[in-house]
N, C-alpha and C positions, 0 to 999 in steps of 0.2 A: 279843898273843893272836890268832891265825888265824879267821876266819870273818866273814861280814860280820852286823851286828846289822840286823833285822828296821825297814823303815820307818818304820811307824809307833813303833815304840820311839823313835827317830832325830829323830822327830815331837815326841814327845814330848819327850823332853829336851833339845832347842832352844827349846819353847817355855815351857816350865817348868822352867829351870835350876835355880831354889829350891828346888822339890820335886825332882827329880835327885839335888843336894845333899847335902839331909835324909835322903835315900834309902842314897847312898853310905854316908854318917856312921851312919847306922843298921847298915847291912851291915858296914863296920869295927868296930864297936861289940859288937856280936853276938859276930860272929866273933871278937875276942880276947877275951870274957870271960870264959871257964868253960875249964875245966882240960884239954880235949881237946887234942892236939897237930894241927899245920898238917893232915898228912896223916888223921888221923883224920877232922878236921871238913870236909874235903874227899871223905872216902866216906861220910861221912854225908850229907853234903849230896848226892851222886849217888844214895844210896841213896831219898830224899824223892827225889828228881826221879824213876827209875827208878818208883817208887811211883806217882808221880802219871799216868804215863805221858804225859810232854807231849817229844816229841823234841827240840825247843830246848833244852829244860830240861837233859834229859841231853848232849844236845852241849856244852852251855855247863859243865857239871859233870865234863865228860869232861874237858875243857879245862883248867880250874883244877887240874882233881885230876893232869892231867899237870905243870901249872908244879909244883903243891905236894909233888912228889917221888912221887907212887903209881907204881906199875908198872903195867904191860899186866893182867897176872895181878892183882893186888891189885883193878882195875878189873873184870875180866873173874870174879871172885869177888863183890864186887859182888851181880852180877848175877843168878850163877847163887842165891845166896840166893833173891833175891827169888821166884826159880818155886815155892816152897811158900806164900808168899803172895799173891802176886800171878798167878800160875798161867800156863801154859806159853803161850799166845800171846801176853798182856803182856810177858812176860820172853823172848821169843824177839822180840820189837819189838822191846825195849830192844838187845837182842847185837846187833841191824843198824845201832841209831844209833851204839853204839857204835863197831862197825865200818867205818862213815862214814867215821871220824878214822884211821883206822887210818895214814892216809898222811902226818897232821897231828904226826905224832908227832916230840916235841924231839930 
């Protein structure tokens, strides 16, 4: 997966392997448990990030949901949901993170 992870992340999970671990095991865990398919729980999980508004978040969700079979469109819907909740300069941030990857694309 393309992008470089944030230093101090890098920091961290050098220096606390165990809790990394725990961490990963937890996120596999999650993730296969409940009846959602790959693709689904990968625009969901974009859609939390898009919510939260944190760019990492959506790059990194941009990401996955590209390995985990979404489309550009499928992605770029997403998004455009979120402007009834999250309202039009949150959700027009997110089209730019988005559009970041644009060059990243499998």
């Amino acid at each position: 997966m393309a992008g470089k992870l944030p230093e101090n992340f890098l920091r961290f999970k050098g220096t606390h392997p165990e809790i990394y671990a725990a961490f990963e095991e937890l996120g596999r865990t999650l993730h296969e448990s409940g009846p959602l398919s790959e693709r689904e729980r990968r625009l969901v999980k974009l859609g939390i990030a898009v919510g939260l508004g944190t760019e990492g978040g959506v790059h990194s969700a941009v990401r996955f949901a590209n390995a985990g079979g979404c489309s550009r469109e499928d992605i770029a819907h997403v998004v455009r949901l979120a402007i009834t909740t999250i309202g039009w300069p949150r959700a027009l941030a997110a089209m730019s993170w988005v559009e970041d990857l644009v060059g990243e694309e499998k």
